[in-house]
C-alpha positions, 0 to 999 in steps of 0.5 A: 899322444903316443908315439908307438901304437900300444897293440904294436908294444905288447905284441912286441912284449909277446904280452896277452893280458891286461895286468901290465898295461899301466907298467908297459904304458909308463915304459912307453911313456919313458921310452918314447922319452928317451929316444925324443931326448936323444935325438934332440928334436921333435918327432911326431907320429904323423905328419898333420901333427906337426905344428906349422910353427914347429922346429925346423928339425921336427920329424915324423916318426920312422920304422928306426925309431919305433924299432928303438923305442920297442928296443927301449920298452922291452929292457925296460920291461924285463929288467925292472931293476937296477943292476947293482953290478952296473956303477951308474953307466947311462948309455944307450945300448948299442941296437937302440944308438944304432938305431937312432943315429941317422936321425939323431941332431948334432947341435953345435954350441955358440960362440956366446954359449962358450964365453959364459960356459968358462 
């Protein structure tokens, strides 16, 4: 299930029409995604949706991380190719890390996860 209400998307998009609606629905799709990915742990768009046997990090959605994810399928919306002046920089851009910071869960690697790493 989504985690932003597609209305909330295309108003964000300021997009009246139904043509892009399988574009904007895959850069949904993308950048619930990547903000899940970045925060590194389960985000849920209501409570009851939570699992009981669910991660000890699982969450519900906030108003930061929609904002993030809208931040995400706006770009991804406007800028529908790659830049060729750009050399492969996979960063966030600022809003979205800023954004997504507070919720963001900084794991730390184990002891055996360091032995066989090297």
């Amino acid at each position: 299930m989504a985690l932003v209400d597609f209305d909330l998307v295309k108003k964000h998009l300021r997009v009246l029409h139904d043509d892009d609606d399988t574009e904007i629905a895959a850069y949904q799709a993308a950048a619930e995604n990547i903000a899940v990915e970045h925060l590194d742990r389960p985000v849920y768009a209501a409570a009851e949706e939570i699992p009981s046997e669910a991660d000890a990090y699982a969450m519900v959605i906030t108003p930061a991380i929609t904002a993030a994810i809208l931040l995400l399928i706006g770009d991804l919306y406007e800028n529908r190719e790659a830049d060729p002046t750009l050399d492969g920089d996979a960063v966030l851009p600022r809003p979205v890390r800023a954004l997504l910071a507070p919720w963001r869960v900084w794991r730390t690697c184990t002891e055996e996860t360091n032995e066989t790493s090297a």
